[in-house]
C-alpha positions as CSV (number, residue, x, y, z in Angstrom):
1,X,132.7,23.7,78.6
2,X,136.5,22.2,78.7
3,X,135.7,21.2,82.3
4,X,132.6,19.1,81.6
5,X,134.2,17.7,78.5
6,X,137.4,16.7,80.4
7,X,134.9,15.1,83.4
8,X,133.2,12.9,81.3
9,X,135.9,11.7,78.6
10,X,136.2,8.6,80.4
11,X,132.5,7.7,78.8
12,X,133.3,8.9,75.5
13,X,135.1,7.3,72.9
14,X,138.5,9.0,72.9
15,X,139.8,11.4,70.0
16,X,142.9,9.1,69.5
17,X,140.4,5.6,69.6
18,X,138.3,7.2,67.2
19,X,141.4,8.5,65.3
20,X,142.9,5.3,65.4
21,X,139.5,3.3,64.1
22,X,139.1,5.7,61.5
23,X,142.3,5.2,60.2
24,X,141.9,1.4,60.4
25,X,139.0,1.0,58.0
26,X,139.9,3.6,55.4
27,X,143.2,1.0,55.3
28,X,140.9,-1.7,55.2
29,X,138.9,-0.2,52.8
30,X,140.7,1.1,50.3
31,X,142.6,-2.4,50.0
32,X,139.6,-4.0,49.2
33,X,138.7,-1.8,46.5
34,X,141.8,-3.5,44.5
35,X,141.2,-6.8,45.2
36,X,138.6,-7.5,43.1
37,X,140.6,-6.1,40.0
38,X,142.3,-9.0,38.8
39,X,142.8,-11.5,35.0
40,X,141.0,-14.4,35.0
41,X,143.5,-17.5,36.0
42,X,144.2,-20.0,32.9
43,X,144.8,-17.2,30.8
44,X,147.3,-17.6,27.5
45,X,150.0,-15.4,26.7
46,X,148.1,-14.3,23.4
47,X,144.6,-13.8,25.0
48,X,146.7,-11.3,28.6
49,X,146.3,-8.1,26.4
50,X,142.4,-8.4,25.6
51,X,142.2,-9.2,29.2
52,X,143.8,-6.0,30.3
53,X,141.7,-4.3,27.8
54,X,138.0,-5.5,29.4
55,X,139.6,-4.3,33.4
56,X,140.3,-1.1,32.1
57,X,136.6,0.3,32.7
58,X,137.0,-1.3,36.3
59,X,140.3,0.1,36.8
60,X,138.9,3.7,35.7
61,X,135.9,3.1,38.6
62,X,138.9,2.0,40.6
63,X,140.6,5.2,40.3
64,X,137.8,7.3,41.0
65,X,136.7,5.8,43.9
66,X,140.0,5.7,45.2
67,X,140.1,9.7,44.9
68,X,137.1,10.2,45.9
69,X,138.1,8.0,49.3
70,X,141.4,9.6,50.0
71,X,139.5,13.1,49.9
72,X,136.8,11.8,52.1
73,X,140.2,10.6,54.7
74,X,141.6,13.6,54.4
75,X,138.5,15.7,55.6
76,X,137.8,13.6,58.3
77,X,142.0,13.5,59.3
78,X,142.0,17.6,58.9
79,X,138.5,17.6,61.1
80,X,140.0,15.6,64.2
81,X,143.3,16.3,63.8
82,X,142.0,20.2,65.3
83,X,139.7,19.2,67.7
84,X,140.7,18.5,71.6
85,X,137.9,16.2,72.5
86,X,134.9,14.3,71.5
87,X,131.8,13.9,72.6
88,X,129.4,11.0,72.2
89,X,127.1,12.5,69.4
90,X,130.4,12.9,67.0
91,X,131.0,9.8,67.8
92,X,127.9,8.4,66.5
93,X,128.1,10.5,63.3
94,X,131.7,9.2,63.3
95,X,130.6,5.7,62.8
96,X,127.9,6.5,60.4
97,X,130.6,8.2,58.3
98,X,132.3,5.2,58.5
99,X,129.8,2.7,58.0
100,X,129.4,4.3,54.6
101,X,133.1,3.8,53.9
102,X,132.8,-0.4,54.4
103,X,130.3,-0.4,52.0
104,X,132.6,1.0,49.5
105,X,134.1,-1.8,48.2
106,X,130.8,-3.6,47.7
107,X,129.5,-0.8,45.5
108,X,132.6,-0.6,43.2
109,X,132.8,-4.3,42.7
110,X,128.9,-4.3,42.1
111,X,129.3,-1.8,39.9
112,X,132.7,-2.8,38.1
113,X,130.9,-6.1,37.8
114,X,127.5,-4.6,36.2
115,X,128.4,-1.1,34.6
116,X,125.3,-1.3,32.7
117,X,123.0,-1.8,35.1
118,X,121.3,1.0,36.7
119,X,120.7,-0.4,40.1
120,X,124.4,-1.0,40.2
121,X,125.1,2.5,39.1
122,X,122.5,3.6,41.5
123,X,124.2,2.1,44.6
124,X,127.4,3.2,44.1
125,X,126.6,6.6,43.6
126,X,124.5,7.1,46.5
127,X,127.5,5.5,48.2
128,X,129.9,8.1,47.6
129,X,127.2,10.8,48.0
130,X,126.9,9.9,51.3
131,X,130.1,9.3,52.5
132,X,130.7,12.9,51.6
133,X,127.4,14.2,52.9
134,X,127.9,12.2,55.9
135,X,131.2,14.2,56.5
136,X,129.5,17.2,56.0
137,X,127.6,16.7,58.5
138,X,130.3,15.4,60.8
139,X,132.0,18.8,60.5
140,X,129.0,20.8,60.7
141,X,128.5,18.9,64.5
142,X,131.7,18.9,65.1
143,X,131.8,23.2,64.3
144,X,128.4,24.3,65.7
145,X,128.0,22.0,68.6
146,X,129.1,21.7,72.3
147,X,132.6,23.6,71.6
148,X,134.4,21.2,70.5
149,X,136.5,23.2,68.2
150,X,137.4,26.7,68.3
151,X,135.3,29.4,67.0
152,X,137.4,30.7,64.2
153,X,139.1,27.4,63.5
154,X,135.6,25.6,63.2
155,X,134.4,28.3,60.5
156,X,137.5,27.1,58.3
157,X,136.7,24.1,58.2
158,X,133.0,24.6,58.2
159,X,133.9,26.7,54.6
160,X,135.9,23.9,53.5
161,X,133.5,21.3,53.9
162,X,130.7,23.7,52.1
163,X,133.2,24.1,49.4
164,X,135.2,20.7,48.9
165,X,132.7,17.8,50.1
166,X,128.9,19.3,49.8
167,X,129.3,20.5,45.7
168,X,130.9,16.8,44.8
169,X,128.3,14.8,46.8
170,X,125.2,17.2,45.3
171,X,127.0,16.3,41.8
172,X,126.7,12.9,42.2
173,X,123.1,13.1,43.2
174,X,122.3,15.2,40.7
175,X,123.6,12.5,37.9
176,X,121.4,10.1,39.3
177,X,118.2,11.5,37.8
178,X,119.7,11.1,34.1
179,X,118.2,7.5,35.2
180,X,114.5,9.2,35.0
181,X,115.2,10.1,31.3
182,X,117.2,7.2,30.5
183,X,118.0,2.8,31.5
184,X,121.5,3.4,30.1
185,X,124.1,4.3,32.8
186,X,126.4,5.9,30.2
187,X,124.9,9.6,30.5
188,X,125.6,9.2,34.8
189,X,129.1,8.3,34.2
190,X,129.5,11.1,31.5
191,X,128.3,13.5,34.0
192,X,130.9,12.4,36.6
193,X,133.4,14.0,34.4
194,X,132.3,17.3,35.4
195,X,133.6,16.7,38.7
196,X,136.8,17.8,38.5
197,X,135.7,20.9,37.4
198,X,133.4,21.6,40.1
199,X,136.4,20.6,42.3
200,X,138.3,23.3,40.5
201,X,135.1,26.1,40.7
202,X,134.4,25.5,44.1
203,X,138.0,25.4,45.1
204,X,138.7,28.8,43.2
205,X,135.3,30.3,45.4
206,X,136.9,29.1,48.5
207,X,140.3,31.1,47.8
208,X,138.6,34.5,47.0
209,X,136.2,34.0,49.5
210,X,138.7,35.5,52.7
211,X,139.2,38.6,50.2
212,X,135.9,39.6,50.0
213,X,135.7,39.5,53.9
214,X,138.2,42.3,54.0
């Protein structure tokens, strides 16, 4: 399996290119998301602090998604970092992962922009739901296909995905259909909060989970 890997890495976008393009838009990326966070020019000394006031609910969406996209770096980083080559299909799902990460800045400005507005709310949920889905399924090719990571080493970070990425991304979906009952985005944003909690459950699952194996 090596062999034919190591034959035919010449066609195949390296692990260190891929590595290195990775890296280079999650920089990108998460510089963008800042950029847009800024006081209007012209402003008086006496009219600064109610400016700082109306970016705070921006710099709270900030926040999140910069969490949210430094957790979504470090999956992929802890993914390739333990694999020896790749093949073209990760590569594919690679950029896909990706191509959900450039479209992060777009969705927090559109949202920091238009918090009220449920299509705003809509698209930059979805956004973060599927950059962690789409790492989900990165890992899950990159564990159960063509050997490219070892068998014991791939179900670790198979269980971390399933516990870490899949919950979060399934929470965010799930807030989503408050937008059935209701045209006010407050209730979706309320429901992020359980997030870290989630985090927390799913983390705690993870770390009994080896004790019930033995």
């Amino acid at each position: 399996m090596q062999q034919r890997h190591a034959a035919s890495n010449d066609l195949l976008a390296s692990k260190d290119r891929l590595s290195a393009l990775s890296d280079g838009i999650f920089a990108v990326a998460m510089t963008l998301l800042v950029l847009d966070i800024r006081l209007p020019d012209g402003l008086g000394s006496a009219a600064i602090p109610d400016a700082f006031l109306t970016l705070l609910p921006r710099f709270l969406i900030y926040i999140m998604t910069f969490a949210l996209c430094s957790s979504y770096w470090y999956g992929q980083h802890r993914l390739m970092d333990r694999m020896t080559v790749v093949d073209g299909g990760f590569s594919a799902l690679c950029l896909l992962f990706l191509f959900f990460i450039t479209l992060l800045p777009v969705a927090m400005n559109s949202f920091g922009r238009y918090p009220t507005i449920p299509l705003a709310i809509a698209f930059y949920t979805l956004n973060l739901a599927c950059c962690g889905l789409a790492l989900v399924v990165l890992t899950w090719y990159a564990v159960f296909h063509r050997g490219l990571l070892e068998r014991a080493m791939g179900r670790q970070i198979w269980e971390h995905a399933l516990y870490y990425g899949l919950p979060t991304s399934l929470l965010l979906l799930s807030s989503l259909l408050l937008l059935l009952f209701t045209r006010t985005t407050l209730p979706v944003m309320v429901c992020w909060l359980l997030i870290p909690a989630v985090s927390g459950l799913t983390r705690f699952i993870g770390r009994r989970q080896p004790r019930q194996r033995h």
